[in-house]
Each structure stands twice: as structure tokens, then as C-alpha cells.
Backbone atoms as SQL, in Angstrom:
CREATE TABLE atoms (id INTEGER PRIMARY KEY, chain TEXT, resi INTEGER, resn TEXT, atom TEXT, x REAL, y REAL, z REAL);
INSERT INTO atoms VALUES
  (1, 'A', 1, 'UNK', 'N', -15.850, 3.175, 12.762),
  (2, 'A', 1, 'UNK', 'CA', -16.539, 3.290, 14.022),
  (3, 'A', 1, 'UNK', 'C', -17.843, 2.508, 13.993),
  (4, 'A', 2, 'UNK', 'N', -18.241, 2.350, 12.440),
  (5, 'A', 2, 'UNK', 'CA', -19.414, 1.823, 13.246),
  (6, 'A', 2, 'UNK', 'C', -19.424, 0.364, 13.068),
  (7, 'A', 3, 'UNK', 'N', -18.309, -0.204, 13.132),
  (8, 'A', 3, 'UNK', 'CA', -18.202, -1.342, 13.091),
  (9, 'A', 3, 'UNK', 'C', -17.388, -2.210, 14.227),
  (10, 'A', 4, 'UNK', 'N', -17.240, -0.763, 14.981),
  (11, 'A', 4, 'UNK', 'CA', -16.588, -1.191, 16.162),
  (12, 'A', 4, 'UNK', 'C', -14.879, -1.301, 16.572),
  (13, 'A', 5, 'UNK', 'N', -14.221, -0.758, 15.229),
  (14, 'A', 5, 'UNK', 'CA', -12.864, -0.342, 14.899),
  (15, 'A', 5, 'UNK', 'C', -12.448, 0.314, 15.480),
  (16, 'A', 6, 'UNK', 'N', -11.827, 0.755, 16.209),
  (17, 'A', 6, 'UNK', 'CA', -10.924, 1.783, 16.115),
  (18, 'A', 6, 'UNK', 'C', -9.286, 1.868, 16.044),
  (19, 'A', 7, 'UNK', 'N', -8.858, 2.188, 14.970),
  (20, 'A', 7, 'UNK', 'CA', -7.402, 2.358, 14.618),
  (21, 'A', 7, 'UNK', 'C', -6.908, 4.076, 15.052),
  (22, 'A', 8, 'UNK', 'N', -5.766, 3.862, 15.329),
  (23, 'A', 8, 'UNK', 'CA', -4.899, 5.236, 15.431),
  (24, 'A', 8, 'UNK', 'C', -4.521, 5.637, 14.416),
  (25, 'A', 9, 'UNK', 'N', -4.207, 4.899, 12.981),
  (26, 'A', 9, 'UNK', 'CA', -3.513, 5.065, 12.038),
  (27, 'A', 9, 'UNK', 'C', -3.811, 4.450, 11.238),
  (28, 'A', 10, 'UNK', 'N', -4.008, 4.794, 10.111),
  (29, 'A', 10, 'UNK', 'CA', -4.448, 3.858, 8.832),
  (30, 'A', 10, 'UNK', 'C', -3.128, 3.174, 7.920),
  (31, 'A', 11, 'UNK', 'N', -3.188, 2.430, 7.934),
  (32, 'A', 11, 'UNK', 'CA', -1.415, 1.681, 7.644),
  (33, 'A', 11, 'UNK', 'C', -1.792, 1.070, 6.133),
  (34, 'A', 12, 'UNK', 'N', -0.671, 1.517, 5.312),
  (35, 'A', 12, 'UNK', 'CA', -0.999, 1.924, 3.792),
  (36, 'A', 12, 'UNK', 'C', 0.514, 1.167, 3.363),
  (37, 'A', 13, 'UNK', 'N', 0.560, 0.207, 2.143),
  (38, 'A', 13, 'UNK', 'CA', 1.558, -0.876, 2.238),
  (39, 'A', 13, 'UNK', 'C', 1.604, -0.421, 0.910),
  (40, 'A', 14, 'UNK', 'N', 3.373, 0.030, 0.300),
  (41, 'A', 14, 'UNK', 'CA', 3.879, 0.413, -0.665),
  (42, 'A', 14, 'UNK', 'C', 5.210, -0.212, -1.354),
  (43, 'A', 15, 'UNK', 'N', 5.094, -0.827, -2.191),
  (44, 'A', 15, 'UNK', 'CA', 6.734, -1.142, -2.734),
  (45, 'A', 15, 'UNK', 'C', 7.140, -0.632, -3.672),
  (46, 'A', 16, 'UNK', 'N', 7.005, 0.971, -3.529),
  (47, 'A', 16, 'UNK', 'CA', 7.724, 1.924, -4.067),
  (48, 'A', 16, 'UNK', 'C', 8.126, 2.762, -3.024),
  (49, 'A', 17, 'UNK', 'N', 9.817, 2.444, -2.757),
  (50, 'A', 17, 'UNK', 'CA', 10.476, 3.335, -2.267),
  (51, 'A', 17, 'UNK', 'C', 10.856, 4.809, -2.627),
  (52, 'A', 18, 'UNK', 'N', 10.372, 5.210, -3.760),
  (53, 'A', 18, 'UNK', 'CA', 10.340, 6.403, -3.652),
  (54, 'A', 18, 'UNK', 'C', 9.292, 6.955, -3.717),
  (55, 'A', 19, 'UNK', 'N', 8.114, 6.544, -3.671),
  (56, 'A', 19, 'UNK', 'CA', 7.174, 7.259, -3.546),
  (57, 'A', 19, 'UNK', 'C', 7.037, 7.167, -1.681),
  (58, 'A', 20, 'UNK', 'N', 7.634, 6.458, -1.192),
  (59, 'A', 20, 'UNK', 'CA', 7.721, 6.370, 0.306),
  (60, 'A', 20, 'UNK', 'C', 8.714, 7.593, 0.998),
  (61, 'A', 21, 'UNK', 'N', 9.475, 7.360, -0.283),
  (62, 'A', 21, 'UNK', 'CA', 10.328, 8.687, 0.406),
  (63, 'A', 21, 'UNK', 'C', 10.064, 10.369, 0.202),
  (64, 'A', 22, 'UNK', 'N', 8.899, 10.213, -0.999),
  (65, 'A', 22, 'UNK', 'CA', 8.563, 11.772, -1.433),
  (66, 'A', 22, 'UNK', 'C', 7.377, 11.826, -0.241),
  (67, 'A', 23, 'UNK', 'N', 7.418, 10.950, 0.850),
  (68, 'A', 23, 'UNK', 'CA', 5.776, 11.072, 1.500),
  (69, 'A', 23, 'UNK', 'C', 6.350, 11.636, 2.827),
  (70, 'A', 24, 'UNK', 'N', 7.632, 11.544, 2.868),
  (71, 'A', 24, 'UNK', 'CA', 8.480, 11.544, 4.013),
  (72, 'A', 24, 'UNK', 'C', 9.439, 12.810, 4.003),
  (73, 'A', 25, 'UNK', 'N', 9.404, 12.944, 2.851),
  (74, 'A', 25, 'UNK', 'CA', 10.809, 14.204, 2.356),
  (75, 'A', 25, 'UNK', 'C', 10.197, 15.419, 2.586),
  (76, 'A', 26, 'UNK', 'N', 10.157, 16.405, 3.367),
  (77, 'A', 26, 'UNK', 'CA', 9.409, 18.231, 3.239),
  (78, 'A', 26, 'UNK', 'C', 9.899, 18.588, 1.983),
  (79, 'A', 27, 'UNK', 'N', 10.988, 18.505, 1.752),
  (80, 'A', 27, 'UNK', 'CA', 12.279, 19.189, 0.722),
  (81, 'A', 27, 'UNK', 'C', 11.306, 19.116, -0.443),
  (82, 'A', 28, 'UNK', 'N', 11.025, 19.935, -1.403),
  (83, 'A', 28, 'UNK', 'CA', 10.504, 19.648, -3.050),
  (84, 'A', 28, 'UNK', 'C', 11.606, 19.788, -3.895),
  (85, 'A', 29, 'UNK', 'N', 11.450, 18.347, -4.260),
  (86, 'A', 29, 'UNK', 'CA', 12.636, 18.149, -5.520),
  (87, 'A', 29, 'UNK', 'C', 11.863, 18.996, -7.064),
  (88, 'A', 30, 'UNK', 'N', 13.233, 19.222, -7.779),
  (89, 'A', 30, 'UNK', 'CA', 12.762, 19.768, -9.030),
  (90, 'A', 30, 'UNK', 'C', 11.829, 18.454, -9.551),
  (91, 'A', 31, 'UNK', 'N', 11.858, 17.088, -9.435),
  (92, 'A', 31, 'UNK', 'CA', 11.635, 16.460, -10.379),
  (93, 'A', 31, 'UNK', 'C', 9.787, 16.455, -9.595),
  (94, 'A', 32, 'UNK', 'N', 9.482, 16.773, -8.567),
  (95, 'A', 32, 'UNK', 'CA', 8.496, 16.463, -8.055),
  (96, 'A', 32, 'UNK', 'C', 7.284, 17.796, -8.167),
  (97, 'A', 33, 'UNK', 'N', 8.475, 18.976, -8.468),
  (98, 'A', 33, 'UNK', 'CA', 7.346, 20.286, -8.639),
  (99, 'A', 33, 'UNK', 'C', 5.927, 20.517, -9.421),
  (100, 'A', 34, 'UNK', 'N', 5.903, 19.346, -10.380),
  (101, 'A', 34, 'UNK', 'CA', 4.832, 19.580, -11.220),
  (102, 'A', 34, 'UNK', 'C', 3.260, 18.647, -10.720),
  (103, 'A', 35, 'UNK', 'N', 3.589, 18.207, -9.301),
  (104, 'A', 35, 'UNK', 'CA', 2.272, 17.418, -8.305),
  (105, 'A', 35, 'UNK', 'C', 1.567, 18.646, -8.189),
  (106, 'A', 36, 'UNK', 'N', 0.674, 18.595, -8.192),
  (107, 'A', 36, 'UNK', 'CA', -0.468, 19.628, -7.671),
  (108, 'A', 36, 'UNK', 'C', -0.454, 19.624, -6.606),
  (109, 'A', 37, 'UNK', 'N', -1.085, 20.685, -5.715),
  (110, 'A', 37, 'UNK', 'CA', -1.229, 20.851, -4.333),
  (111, 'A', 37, 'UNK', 'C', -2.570, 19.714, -4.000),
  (112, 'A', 38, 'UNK', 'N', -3.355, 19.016, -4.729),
  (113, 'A', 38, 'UNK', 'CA', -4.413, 18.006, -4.029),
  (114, 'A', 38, 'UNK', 'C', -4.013, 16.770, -4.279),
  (115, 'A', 39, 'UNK', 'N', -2.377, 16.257, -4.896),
  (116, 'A', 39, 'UNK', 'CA', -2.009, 15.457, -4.809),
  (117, 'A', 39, 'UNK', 'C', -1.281, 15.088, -3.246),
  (118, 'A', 40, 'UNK', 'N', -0.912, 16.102, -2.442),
  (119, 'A', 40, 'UNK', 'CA', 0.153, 15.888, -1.582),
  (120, 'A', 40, 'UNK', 'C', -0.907, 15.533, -0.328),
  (121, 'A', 41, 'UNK', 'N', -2.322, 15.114, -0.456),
  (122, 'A', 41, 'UNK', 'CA', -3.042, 14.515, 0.354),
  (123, 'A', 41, 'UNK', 'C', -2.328, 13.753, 1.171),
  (124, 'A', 42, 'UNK', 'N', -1.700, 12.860, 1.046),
  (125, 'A', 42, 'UNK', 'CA', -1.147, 11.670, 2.036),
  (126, 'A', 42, 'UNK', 'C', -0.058, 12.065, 2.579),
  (127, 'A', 43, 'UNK', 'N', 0.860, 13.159, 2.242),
  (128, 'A', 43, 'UNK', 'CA', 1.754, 13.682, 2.560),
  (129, 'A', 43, 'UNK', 'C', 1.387, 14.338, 3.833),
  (130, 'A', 44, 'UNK', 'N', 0.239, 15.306, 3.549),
  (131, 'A', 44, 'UNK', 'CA', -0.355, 16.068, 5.113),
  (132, 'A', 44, 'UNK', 'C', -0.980, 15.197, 5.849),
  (133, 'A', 45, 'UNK', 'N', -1.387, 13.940, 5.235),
  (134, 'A', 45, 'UNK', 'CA', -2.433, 12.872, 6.292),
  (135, 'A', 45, 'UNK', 'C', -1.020, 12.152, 7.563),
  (136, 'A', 46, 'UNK', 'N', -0.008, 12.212, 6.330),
  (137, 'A', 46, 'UNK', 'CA', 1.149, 11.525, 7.224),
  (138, 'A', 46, 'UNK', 'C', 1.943, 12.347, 8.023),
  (139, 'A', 47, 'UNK', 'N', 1.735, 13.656, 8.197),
  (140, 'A', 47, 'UNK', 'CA', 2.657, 14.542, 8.897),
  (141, 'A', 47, 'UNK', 'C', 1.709, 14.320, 9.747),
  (142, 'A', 48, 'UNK', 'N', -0.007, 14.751, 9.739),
  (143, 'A', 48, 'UNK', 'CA', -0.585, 14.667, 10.541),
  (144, 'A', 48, 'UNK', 'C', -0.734, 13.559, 11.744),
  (145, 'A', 49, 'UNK', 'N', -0.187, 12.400, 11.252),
  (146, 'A', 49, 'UNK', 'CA', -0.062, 11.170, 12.100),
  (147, 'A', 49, 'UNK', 'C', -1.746, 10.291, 11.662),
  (148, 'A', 50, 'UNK', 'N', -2.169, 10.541, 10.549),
  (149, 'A', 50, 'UNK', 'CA', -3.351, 9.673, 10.302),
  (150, 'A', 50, 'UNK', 'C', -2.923, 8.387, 9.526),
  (151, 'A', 51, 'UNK', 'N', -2.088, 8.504, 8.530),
  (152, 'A', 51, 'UNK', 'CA', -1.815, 7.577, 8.280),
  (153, 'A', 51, 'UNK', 'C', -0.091, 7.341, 8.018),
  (154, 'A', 52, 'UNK', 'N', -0.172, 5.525, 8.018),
  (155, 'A', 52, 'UNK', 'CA', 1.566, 5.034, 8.486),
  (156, 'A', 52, 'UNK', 'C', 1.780, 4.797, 7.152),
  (157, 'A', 53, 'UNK', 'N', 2.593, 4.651, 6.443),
  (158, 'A', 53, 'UNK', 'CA', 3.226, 4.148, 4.940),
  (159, 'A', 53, 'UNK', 'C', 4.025, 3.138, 5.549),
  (160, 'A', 54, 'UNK', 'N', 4.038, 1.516, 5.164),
  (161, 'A', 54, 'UNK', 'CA', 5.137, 0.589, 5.503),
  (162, 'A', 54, 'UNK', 'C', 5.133, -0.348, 3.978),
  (163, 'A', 55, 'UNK', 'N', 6.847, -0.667, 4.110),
  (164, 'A', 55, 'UNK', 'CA', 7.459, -1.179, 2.799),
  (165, 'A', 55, 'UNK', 'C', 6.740, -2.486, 2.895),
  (166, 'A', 56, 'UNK', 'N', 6.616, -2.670, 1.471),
  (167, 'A', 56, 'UNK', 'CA', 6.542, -4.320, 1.458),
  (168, 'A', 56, 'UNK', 'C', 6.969, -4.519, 0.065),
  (169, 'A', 57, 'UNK', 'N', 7.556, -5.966, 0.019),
  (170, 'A', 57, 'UNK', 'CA', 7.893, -6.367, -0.650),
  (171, 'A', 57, 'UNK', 'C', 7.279, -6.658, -2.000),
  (172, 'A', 58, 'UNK', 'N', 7.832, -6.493, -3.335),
  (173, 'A', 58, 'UNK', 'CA', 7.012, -6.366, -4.457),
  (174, 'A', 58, 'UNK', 'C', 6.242, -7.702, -4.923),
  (175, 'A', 59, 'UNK', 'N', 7.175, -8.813, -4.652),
  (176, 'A', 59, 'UNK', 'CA', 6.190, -10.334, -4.148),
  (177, 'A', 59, 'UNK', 'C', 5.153, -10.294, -3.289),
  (178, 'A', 60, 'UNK', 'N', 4.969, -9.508, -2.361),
  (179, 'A', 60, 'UNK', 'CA', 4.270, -9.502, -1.096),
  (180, 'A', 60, 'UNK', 'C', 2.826, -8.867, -1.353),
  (181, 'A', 61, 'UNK', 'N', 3.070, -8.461, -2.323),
  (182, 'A', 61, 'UNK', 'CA', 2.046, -6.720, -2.760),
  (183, 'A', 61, 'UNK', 'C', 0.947, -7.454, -3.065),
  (184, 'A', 62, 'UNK', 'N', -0.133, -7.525, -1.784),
  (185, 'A', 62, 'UNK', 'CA', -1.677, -8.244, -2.763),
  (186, 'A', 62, 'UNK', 'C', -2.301, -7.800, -3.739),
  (187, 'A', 63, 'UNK', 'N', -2.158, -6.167, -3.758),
  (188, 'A', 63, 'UNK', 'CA', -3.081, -5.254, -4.568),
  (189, 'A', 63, 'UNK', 'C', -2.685, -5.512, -5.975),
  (190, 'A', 64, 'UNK', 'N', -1.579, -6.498, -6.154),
  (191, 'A', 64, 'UNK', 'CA', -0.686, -6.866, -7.553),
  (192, 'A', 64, 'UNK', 'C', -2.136, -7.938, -8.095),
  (193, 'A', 65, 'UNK', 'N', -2.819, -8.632, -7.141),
  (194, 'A', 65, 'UNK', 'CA', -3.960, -9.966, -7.356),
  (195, 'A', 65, 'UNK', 'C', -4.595, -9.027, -8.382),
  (196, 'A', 66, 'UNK', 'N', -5.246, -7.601, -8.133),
  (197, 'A', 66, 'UNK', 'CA', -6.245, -7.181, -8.762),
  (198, 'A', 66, 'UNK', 'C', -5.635, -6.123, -9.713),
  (199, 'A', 67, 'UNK', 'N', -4.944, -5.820, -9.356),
  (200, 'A', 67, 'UNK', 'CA', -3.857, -4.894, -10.882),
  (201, 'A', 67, 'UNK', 'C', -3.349, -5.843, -11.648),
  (202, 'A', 68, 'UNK', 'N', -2.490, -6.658, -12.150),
  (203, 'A', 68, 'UNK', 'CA', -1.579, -7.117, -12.922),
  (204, 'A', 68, 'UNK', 'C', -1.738, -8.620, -13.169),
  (205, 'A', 69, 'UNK', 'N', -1.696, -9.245, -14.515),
  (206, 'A', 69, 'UNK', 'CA', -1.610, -10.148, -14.731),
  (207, 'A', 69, 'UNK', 'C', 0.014, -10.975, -14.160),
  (208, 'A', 70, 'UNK', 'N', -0.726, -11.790, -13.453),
  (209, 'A', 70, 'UNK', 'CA', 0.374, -12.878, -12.441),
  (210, 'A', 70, 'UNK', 'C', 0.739, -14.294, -12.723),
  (211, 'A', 71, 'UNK', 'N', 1.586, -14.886, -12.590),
  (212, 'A', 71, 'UNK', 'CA', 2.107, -16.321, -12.775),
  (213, 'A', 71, 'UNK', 'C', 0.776, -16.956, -12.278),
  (214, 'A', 72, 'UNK', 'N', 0.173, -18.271, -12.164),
  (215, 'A', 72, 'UNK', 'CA', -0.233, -18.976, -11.684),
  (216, 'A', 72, 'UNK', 'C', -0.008, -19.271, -10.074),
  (217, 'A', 73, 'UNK', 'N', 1.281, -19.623, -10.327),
  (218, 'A', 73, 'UNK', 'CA', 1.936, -19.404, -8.739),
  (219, 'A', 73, 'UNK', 'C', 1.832, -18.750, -7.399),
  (220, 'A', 74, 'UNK', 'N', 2.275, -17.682, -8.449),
  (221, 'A', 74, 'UNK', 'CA', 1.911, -16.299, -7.537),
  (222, 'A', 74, 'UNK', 'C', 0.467, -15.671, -7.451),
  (223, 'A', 75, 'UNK', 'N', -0.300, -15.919, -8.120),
  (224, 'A', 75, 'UNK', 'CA', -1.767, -15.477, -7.851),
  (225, 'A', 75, 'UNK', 'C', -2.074, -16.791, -7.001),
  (226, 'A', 76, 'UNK', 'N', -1.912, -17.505, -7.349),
  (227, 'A', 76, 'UNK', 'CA', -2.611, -18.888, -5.682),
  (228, 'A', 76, 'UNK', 'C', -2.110, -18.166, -4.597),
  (229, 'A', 77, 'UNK', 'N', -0.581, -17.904, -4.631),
  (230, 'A', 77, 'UNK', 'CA', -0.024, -17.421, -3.244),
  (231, 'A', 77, 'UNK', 'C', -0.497, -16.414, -2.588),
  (232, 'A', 78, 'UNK', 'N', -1.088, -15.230, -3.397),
  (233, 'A', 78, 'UNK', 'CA', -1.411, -13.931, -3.060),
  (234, 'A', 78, 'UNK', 'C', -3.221, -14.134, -2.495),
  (235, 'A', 79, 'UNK', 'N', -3.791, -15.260, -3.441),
  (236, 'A', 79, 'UNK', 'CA', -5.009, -15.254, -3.352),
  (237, 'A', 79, 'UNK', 'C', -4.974, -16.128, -2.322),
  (238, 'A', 80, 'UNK', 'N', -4.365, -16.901, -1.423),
  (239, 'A', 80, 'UNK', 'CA', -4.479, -17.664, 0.002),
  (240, 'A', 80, 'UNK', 'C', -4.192, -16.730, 1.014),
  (241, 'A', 81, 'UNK', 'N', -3.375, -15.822, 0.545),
  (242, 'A', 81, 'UNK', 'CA', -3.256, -14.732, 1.845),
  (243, 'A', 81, 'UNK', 'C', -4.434, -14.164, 2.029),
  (244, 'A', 82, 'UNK', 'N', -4.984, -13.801, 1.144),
  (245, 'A', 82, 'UNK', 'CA', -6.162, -12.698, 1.330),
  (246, 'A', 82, 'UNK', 'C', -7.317, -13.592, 1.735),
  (247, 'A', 83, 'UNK', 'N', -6.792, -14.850, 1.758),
  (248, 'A', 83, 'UNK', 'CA', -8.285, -15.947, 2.648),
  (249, 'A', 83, 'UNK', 'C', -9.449, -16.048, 1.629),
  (250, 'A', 84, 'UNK', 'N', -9.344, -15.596, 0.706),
  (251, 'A', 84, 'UNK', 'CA', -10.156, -16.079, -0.441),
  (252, 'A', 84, 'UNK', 'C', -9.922, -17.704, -0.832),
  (253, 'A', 85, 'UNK', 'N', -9.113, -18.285, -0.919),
  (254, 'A', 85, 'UNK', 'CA', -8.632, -19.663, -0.675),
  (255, 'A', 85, 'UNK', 'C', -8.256, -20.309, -0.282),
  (256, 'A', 86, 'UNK', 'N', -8.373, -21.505, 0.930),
  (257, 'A', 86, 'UNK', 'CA', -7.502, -22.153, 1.487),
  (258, 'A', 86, 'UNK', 'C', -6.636, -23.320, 0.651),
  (259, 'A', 87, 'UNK', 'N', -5.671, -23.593, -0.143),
  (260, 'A', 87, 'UNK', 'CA', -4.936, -23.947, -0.884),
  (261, 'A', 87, 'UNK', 'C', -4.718, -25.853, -0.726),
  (262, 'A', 88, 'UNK', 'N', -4.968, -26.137, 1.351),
  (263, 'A', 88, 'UNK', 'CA', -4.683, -27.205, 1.812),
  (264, 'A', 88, 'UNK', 'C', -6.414, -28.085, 1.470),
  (265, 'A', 89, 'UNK', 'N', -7.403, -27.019, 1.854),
  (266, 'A', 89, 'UNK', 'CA', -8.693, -27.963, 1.585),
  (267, 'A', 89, 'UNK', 'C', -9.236, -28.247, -0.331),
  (268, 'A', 90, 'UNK', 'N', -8.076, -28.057, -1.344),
  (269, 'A', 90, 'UNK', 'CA', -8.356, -28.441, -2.376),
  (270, 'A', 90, 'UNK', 'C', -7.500, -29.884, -2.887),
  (271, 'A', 91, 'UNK', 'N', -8.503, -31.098, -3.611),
  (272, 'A', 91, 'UNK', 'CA', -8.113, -32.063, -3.884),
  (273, 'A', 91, 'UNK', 'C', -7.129, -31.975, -4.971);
């Protein structure tokens, strides 16, 4: 808000399909019983309608730039998306 934003939904980009689907599932699986109740934060943020979970692709994943050591390749590619580099204005 005070920047003059306003979103309906905070849209949260995952390429883990199952953690997309435990965000989505009410049902508690045996394998999931041992989350604490202040883990299932995003679970009530998303019933609540605050925030959206959408797939993306594990190539696609920028947050991979600052977690994980990357090809060359693929860190130029990831690091031009995020506009940290324009790729065309280098000699």
C-alpha cells in the first residue's frame, strides 16, 4: 500500500507439485501428519483467498539464480529475466 499496489492475491510460483497439492488437499495424509500446526500457514492463507500457488516450470524457477549452483547458460537466462541483465546490450 504504500507504494501504491494493490493486489488481491499474492501469487507464489512453485515447481513442486506436491507441495502444490498438500496446499490444496484438506485430507491429512499419514505421510504429512508430522507438519506442525504453524507450518500449514499458506494452507489457511490459500483457503482464505490471500494467496494463489501457480506451477512453473523447474527451468523457469528464478529463485533457482539465488539457491543453486547453475550452468552458465542457465544463470544468463534466469538472470535476463529478472532484468538484472540485458544480454543484447553486451559486446
Amino acid at each position: 500500500m504504500d507504494y501504491d499496489v494493490k493486489l488481491e492475491k499474492v501469487r507464489l510460483y512453485c515447481d513442486n507439485t506436491n507441495a502444490i497439492n498438500l496446499t490444496k488437499n484438506l485430507i491429512q495424509h499419514s505421510k504429512t501428519k508430522h507438519i506442525e500446526i504453524r507450518h500449514h500457514f499458506i494452507r489457511n492463507h490459500i483457503q482464505k483467498g490471500d494467496i494463489e500457488i501457480m506451477f512453473v516450470k523447474t527451468e523457469n524457477q528464478l529463485a533457482d539464480l539465488f539457491t543453486k549452483p547453475l550452468a552458465c547458460d542457465r544463470f544468463n537466462k534466469l538472470r535476463t529475466e529478472l532484468g538484472i541483465l540485458d544480454m543484447k546490450n553486451i559486446c
